[in-house]
N, C-alpha and C positions, 0 to 999 in steps of 0.2 A: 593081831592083824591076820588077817586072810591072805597068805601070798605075797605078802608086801602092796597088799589092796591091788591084787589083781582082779577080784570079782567084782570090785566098784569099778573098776576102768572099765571091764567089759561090761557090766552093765551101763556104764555113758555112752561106748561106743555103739552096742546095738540100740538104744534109745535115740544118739544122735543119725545113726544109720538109717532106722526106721523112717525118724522124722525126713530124712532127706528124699527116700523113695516115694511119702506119701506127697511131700512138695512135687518130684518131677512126676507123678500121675496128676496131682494138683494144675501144672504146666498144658501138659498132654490135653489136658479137657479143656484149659482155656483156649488151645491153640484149634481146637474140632468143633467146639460149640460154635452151632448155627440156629440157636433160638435169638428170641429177643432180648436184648441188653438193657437194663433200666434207666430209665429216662434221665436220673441224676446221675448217670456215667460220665457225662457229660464234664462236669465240675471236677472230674477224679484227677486225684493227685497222679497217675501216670496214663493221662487222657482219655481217650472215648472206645477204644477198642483191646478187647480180653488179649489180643495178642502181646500187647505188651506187660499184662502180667501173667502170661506165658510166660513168655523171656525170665522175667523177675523169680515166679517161681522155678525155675528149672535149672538156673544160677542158682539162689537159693539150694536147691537141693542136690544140685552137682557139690558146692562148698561145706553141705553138710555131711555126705558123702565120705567127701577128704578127709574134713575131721573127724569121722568116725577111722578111719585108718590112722591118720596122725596121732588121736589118741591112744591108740594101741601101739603105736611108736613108740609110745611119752614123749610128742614133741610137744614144747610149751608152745608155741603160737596155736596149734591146734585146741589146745588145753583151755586158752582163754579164750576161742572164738567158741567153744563147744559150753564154756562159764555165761559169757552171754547169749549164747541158743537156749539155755538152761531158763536163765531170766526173764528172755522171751517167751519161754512156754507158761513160763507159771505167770508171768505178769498178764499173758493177753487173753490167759483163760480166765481170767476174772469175767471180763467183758459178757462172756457166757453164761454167768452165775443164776443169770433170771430166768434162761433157757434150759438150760441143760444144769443143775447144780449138781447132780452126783459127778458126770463126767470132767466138771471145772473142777470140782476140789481131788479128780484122780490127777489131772493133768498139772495144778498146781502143786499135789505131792513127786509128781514126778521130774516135774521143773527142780524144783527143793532139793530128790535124790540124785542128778545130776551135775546141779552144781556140787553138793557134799564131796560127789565122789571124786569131782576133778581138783577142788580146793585143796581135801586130806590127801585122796592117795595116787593125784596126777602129778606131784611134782616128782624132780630129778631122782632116780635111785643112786640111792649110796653107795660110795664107792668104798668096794671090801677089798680087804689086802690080806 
């Protein structure tokens, strides 16, 4: 093992870190755009106006943030909120596969490489005497 899998935690944490900054620019634009909204926004699951998934992403990416800090703590809450961000990534880039399919199967390999790294080498370190 590498450091007692210290180069897999950092790489979750800069992957969870990343993901959280591109959500709060993600935010930022929902909250500035002043074009047109499409017409089935309407029906959307958190209503008619960007601003509220402004909110949504910039929560998001404030929480992703943390866990990219708590991972490099090794706190387990962070651990498994950074396991299902993981899941998140590589499950929603499917969705993409018809558009973009080099970019979906990076983002699916890297959903893949950060749950690995939190499952094997995020838990508790051992205690030496």
């Amino acid at each position: 093992m590498d450091n007692d899998g210290k180069g897999w935690l950092v790489f979750a944490a800069v992957v969870l870190g990343v993901a959280g900054i591109m959500r709060i620019f993600d935010g930022i634009w929902a909250f500035r755009y002043k074009g047109a909204v499409p017409d089935h926004l309407q029906n959307a699951l958190l209503g008619t106006t960007l601003k509220n998934y402004g909110w949504l992403w910039l929560i998001i990416g404030i929480v992703l943030i943390l866990c990219a800090l708590g991972v490099m703590a090794r706190s387990q809450i962070s651990r498994w909120i950074g396991v299902v961000a993981g899941a998140v990534i590589a499950v929603s880039a499917i969705w993409w596969m018809p558009y973009y399919p080099i970019w979906s199967l990076a983002y699916i390999g890297i959903g893949i490489l950060v749950i690995y790294a939190l499952v094997m080498e995020g838990g508790r370190q051992p205690v030496t005497e």
